[in-house]
LOROGU-750584 format. One line per 8 residues: for each residue x, y, z of N, C-alpha, C. Coordinates in steps of 0.2 Angstrom, whole numbers. Atoms other than C-alpha are relative to their C-alpha. Last residue first. Layout:
<zados>
X:Y:Z:X:Y:Z:X:Y:Z; ... .
</zados>
This chain:
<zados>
7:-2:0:-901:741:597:-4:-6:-4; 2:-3:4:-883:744:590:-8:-1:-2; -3:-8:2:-874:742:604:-6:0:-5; 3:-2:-4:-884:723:609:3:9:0; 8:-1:-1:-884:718:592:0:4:5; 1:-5:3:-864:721:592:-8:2:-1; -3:-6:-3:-861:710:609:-2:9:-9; -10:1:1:-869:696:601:0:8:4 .
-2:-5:-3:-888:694:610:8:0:-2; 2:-7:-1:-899:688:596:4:5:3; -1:-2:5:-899:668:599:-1:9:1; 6:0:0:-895:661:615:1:4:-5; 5:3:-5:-882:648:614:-7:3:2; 5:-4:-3:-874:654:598:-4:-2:4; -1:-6:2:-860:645:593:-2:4:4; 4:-4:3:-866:629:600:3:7:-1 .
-2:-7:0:-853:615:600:-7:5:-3; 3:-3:-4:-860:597:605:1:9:1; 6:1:0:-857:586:590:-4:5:6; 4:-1:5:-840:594:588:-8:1:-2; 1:-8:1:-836:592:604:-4:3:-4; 3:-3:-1:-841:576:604:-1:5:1; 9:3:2:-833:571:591:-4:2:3; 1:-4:6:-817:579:598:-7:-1:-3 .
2:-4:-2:-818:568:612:-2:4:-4; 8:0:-1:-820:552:602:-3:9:3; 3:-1:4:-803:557:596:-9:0:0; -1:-6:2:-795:558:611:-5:1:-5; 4:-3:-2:-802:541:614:-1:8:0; 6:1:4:-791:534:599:-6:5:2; 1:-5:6:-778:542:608:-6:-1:-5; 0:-6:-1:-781:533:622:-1:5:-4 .
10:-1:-4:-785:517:615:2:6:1; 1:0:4:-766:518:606:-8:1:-1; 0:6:6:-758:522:621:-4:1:-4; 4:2:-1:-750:539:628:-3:-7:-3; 1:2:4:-732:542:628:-8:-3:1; 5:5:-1:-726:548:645:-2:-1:-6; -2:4:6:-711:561:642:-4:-5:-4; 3:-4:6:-718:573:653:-1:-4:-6 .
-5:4:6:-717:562:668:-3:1:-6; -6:2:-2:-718:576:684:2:-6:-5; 0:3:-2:-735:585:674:7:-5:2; -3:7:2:-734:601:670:0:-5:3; -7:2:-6:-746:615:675:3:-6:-3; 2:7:-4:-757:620:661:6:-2:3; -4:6:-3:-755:638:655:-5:-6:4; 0:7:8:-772:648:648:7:-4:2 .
-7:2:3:-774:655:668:-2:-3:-6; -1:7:-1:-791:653:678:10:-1:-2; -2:2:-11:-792:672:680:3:-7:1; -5:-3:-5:-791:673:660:4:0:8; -6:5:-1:-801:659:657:8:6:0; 1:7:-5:-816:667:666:9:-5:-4; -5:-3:-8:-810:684:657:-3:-6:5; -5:-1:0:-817:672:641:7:5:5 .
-1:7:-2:-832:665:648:9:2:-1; -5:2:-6:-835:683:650:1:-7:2; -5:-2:-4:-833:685:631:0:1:8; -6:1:1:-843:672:626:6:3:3; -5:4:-5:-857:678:635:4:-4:-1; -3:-6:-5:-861:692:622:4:-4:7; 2:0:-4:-866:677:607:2:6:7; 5:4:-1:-863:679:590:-3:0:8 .
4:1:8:-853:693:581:-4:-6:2; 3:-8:2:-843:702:599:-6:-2:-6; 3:-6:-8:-843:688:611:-2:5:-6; 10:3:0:-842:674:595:-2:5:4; 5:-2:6:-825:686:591:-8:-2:0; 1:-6:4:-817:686:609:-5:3:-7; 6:-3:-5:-820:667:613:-2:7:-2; 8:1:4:-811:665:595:-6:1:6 .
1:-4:8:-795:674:602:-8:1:-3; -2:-5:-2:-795:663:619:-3:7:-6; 6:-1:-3:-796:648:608:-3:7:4; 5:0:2:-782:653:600:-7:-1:1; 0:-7:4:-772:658:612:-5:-1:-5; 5:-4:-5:-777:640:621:-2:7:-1; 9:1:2:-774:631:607:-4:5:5; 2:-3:6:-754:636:607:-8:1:0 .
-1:-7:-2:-752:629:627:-4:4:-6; 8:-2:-2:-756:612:617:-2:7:4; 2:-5:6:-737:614:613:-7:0:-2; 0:-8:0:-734:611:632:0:3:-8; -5:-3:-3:-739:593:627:0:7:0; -5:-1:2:-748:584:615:7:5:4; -2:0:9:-759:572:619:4:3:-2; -3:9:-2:-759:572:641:3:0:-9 .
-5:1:-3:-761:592:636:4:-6:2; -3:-2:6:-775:591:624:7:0:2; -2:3:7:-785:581:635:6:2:-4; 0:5:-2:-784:592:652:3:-6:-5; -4:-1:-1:-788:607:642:6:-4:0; -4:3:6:-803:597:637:9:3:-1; -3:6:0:-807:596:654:3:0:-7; 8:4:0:-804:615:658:2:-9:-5 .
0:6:-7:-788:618:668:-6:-4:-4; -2:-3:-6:-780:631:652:-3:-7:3; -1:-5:-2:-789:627:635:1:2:8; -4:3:-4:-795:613:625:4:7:1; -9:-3:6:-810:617:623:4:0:5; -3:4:7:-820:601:630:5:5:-1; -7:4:-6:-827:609:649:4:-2:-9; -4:-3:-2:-838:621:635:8:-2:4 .
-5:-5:5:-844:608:623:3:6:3; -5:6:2:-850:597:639:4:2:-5; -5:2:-6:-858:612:646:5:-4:-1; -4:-4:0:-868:614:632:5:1:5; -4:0:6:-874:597:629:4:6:0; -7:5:0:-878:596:647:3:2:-5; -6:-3:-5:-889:613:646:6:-3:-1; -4:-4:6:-896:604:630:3:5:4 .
-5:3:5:-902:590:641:3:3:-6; -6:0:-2:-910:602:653:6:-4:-2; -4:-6:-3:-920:611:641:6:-2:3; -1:-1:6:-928:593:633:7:7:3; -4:4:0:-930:589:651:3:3:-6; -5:-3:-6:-942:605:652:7:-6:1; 2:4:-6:-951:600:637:4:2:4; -3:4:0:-943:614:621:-5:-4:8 .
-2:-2:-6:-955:625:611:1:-8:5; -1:5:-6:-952:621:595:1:2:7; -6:2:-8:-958:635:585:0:-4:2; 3:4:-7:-970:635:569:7:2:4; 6:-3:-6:-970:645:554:-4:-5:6; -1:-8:-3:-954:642:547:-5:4:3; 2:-5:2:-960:623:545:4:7:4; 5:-4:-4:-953:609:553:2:6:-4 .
-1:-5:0:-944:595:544:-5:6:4; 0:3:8:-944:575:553:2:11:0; 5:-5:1:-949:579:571:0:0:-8; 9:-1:-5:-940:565:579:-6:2:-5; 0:8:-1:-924:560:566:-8:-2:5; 2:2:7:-923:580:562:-3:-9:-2; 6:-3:1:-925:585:580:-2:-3:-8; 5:2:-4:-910:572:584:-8:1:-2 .
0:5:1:-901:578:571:-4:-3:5; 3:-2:6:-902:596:576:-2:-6:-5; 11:-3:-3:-900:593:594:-3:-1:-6; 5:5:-1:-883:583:588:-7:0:2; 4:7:5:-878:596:578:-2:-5:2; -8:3:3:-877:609:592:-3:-5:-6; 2:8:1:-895:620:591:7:-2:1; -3:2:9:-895:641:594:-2:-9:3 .
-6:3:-2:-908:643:608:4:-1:-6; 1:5:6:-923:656:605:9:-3:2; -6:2:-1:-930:666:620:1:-6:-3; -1:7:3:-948:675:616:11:-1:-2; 0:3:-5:-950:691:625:3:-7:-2; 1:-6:-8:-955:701:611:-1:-4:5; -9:0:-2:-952:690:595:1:1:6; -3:-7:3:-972:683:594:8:0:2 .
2:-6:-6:-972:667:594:1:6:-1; -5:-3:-3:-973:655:578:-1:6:5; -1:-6:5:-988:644:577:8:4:3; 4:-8:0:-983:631:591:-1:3:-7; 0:-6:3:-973:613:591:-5:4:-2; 5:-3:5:-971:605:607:2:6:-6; 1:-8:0:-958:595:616:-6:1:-6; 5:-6:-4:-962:579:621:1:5:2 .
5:6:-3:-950:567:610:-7:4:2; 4:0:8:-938:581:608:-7:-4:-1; 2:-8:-1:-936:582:630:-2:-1:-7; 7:-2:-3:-935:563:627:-4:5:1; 5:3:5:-920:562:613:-8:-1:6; 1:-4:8:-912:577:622:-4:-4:-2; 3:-7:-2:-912:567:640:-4:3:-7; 7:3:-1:-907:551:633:-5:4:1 .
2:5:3:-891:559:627:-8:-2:-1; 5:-4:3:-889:571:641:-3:-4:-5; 9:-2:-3:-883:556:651:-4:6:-3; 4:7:1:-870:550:638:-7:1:3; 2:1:8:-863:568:635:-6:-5:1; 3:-5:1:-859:572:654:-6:-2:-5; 7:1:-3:-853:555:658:-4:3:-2; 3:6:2:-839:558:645:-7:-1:-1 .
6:2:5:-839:575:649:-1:-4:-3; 5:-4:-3:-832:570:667:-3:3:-8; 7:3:-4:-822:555:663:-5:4:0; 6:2:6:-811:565:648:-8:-3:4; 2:-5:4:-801:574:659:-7:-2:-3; 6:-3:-5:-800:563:673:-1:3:-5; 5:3:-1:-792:548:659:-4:3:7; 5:2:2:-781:561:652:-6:-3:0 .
3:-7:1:-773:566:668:-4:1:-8; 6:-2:-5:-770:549:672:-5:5:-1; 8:5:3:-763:544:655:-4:2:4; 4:-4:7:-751:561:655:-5:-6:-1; -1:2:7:-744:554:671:-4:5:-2; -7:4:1:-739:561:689:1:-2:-6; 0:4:5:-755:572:693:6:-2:-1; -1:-1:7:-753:579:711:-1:-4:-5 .
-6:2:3:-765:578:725:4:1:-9; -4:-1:-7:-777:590:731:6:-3:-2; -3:8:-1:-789:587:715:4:4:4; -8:1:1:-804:600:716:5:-5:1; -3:3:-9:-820:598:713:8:2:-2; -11:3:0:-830:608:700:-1:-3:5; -4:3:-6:-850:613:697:8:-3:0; -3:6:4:-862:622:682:4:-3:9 .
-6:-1:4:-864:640:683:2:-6:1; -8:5:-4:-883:635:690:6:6:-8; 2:1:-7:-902:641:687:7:-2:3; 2:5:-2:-904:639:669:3:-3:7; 6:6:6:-908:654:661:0:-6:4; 2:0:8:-898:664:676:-3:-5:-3; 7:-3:4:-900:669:693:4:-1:-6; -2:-5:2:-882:657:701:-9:0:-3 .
7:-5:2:-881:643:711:1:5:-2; -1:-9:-1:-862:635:710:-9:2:-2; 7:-3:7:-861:616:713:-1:9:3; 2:-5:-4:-844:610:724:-3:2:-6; 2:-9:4:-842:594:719:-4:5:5; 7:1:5:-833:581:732:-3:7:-4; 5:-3:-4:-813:587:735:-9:-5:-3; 4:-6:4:-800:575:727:-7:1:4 .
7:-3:-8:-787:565:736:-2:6:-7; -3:-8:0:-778:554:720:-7:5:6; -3:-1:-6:-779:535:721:3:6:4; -6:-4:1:-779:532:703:1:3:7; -2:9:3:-797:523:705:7:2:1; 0:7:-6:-801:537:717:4:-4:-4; -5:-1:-5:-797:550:704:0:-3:7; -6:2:4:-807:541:691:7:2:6 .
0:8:0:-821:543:704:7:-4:-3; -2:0:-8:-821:561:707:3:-6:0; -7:-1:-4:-817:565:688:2:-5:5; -6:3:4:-833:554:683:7:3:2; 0:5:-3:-844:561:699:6:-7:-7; -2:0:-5:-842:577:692:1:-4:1; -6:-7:2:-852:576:675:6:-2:6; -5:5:4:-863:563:684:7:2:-4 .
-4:5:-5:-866:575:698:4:-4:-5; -9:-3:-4:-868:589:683:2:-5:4; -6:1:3:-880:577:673:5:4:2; -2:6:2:-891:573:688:5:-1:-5; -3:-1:-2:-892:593:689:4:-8:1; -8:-3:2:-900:593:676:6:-1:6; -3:4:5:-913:579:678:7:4:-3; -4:6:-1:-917:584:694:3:-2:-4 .
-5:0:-5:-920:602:693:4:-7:0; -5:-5:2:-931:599:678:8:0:4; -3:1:4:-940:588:686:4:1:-4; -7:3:-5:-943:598:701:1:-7:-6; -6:-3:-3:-950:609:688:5:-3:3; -4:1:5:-961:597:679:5:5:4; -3:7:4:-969:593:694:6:1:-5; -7:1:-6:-973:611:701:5:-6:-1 .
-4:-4:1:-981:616:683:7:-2:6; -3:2:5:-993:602:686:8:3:-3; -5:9:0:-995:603:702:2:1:-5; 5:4:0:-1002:623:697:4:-6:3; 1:0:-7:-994:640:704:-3:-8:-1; -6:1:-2:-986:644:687:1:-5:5; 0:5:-1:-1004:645:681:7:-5:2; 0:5:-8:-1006:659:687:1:-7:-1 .
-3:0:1:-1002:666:668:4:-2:11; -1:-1:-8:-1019:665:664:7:-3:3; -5:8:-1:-1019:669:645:1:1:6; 5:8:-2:-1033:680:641:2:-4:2; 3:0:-8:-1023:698:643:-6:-7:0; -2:-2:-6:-1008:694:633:-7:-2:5; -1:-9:-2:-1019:691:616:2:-3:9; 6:-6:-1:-1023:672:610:5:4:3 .
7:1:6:-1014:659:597:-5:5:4; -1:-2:8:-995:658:602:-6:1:-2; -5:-2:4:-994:659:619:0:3:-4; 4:-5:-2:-1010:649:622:4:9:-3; 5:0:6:-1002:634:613:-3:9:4; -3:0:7:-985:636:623:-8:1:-5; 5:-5:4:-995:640:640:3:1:-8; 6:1:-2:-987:624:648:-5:5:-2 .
3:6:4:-971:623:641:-7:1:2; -1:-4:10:-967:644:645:-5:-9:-2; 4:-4:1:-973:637:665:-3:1:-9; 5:6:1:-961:623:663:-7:5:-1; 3:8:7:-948:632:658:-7:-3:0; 2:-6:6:-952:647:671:-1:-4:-4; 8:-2:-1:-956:635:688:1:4:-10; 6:4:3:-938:627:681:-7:0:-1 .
-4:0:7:-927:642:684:-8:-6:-4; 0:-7:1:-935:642:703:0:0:-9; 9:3:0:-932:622:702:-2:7:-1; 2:3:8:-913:627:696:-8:-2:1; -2:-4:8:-909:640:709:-1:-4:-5; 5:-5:1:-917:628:723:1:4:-3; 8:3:1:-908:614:720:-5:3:-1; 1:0:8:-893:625:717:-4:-4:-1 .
0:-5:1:-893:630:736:-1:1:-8; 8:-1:-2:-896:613:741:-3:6:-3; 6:5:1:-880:608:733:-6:3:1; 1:-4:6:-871:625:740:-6:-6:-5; 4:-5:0:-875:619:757:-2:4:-7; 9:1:-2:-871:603:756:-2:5:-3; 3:5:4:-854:604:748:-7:2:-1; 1:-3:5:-852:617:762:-2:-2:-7 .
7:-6:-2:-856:607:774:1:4:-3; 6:5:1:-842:593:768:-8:4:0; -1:1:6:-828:607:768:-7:-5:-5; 6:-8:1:-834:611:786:1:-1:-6; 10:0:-2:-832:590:790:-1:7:-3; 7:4:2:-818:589:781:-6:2:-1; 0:-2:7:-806:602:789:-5:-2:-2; 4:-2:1:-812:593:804:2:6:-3 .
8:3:0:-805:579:801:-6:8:1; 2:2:7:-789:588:796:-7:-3:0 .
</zados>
C-alpha cells in the first residue's frame, strides 16, 4: 500500500510539473500578444519585432500567468480534496492534465476512493471545488481588466476573440465604462487566466454525470437529476454545431465518463435549508460564468462552410 502511494505521489509530481511547463509555454504567447498589442494594431507585419517573446519582461508575465492559473485549479481541487478530509473520505491528491492548447492544461481531478454515504457529503464536495474556483478568479478578472489594454481594432487574420460570461462583461463595463467598435480589448495575461477559471467553473457546474455540478443536482434531487443530463448532453451537441466546435468533444467526454450518477447508500437524506439555499448560489454562478462561445468563430458549421 505504502508504496502504491509513493508511485501515485510521483505521478502527481510529474504531471504537475509537466503542466507548469504547458501553461508558461502557452503564457510566453499571451504575454507576448499583450506586449506587441499597440504595435499589432498600428504598423505592417514586417516592422514589429516579434523577438520580443525572448525578453524578461515577456518571461515574467508568463510565469505569471502559469502561476495564477494553475493557483485557481489547485484551489479548485484543493476544495474537494479537503472537504473529503473533513468527511474522512480517502481521496487521491490532483492529478493536473498538460495538454497544447490555448491555455496550456485540460484542467485537473482527484479521485475519491472511498464511498459517498450522504447526499449532504456529496453536495458539500461537489460545490467546494468551483466554489473556490469562482472566488480566486474573481480578483484575477477584476485585475487582468484593470491592466488590460485597449487597441485600434486588429486586423481579423490571426486574431483570437473570447466570447465574455456575464460577469467578465460586467466587470469590463464597471472598469472600462463603454468601449468603442473600433477598439479591442486585449486581455493582461492574469486577465486570461481568470477567465480560464471562469470557464472551468461554468463547465465542472452543468449538472451532468460525475462533473461537480452533476454532484449538486443529484444530493438535491435525486435520480430524477439523471433528466438534466440528456438534456444537457442535447445542448452540448447544438453550441458544437452553431457556436463553438469544442462543445461537441466536451460532449463524447461525457459520453465515456457516463451521464448516470452512481447512488448514494442513504437516498432518502433530505438536504438542509443552507444547503439548498447554496444550491442556489451555485446556479448564480453558473449563470454568472456560462460562456457559449468560448472562442468566437469556430462553430462546427463556420468551420464546413469556410
Amino acid at each position: 500500500m505504502i508504496n502504491e502511494k509513493k508511485r501515485g505521489l510521483w505521478l502527481n509530481l510529474v504531471l504537475f510539473i509537466l503542466t507548469v511547463f504547458s501553461t508558461f509555454i502557452v503564457g510566453v504567447n499571451w504575454s507576448t500578444s499583450f506586449e506587441l498589442a499597440e504595435d499589432l494594431a498600428e504598423l505592417p507585419a514586417s516592422e514589429i519585432d516579434f523577438n520580443i517573446w525572448a525578453s524578461p519582461k515577456v518571461f515574467i508575465l508568463s510565469g505569471i500567468y502559469a502561476f495564477v492559473l494553475l493557483a485557481i485549479l489547485v484551489g479548485h481541487e484543493l476544495g474537494h480534496y479537503l472537504t473529503c478530509r473533513h468527511y474522512r473520505l480517502e481521496a487521491t491528491l490532483p492529478y493536473f492534465i498538460p495538454a497544447p492548447t490555448l491555455v496550456g492544461t485540460l484542467g485537473a481531478f482527484i479521485r475519491i476512493r472511498s464511498p459517498i454515504t450522504k447526499k449532504s457529503q456529496l453536495f458539500d464536495i461537489g460545490l467546494a471545488g468551483p466554489l473556490t474556483g469562482f472566488l480566486l478568479s474573481v480578483p484575477t478578472v477584476v485585475y487582468g481588466l484593470a491592466n488590460s489594454k485597449l487597441v485600434p481594432s486588429l486586423p481579423q487574420a490571426g486574431t483570437i476573440y473570447f466570447g465574455e460570461p456575464l460577469f467578465f462583461k460586467a466587470v469590463e463595463k464597471i472598469i472600462l465604462g463603454s468601449v468603442s467598435d473600433k477598439y479591442d480589448l486585449v486581455l493582461h495575461p492574469v486577465g486570461v487566466a481568470g477567465w480560464v477559471g471562469i470557464l472551468i467553473t461554468a463547465f465542472n457546474l452543468f449538472p451532468v454525470g460525475q462533473l461537480d455540478g452533476g454532484h449538486i443536482a443529484y444530493a438535491l434531487w435525486g435520480a430524477r437529476a439523471q433528466r438534466l443530463g440528456r438534456l444537457v448532453l442535447g445542448l452540448f451537441v447544438l453550441m458544437g454545431i452553431f457556436l463553438w466546435i469544442g462543445w461537441l468533444v466536451w460532449s463524447g467526454l461525457i459520453l465515456v465518463l457516463g451521464l448516470k450518477h452512481p447512488q448514494v447508500a442513504d437516498e432518502y437524506e433530505r438536504l438542509s435549508p443552507g444547503r439548498r439555499i447554496l444550491g442556489w448560489v451555485a446556479v448564480a454562478i453558473f449563470v454568472l460564468s456560462f460562456i457559449p462561445d468560448p472562442i468566437k468563430g469556430y462553430s462546427l458549421i463556420k468551420i464546413i462552410l469556410g
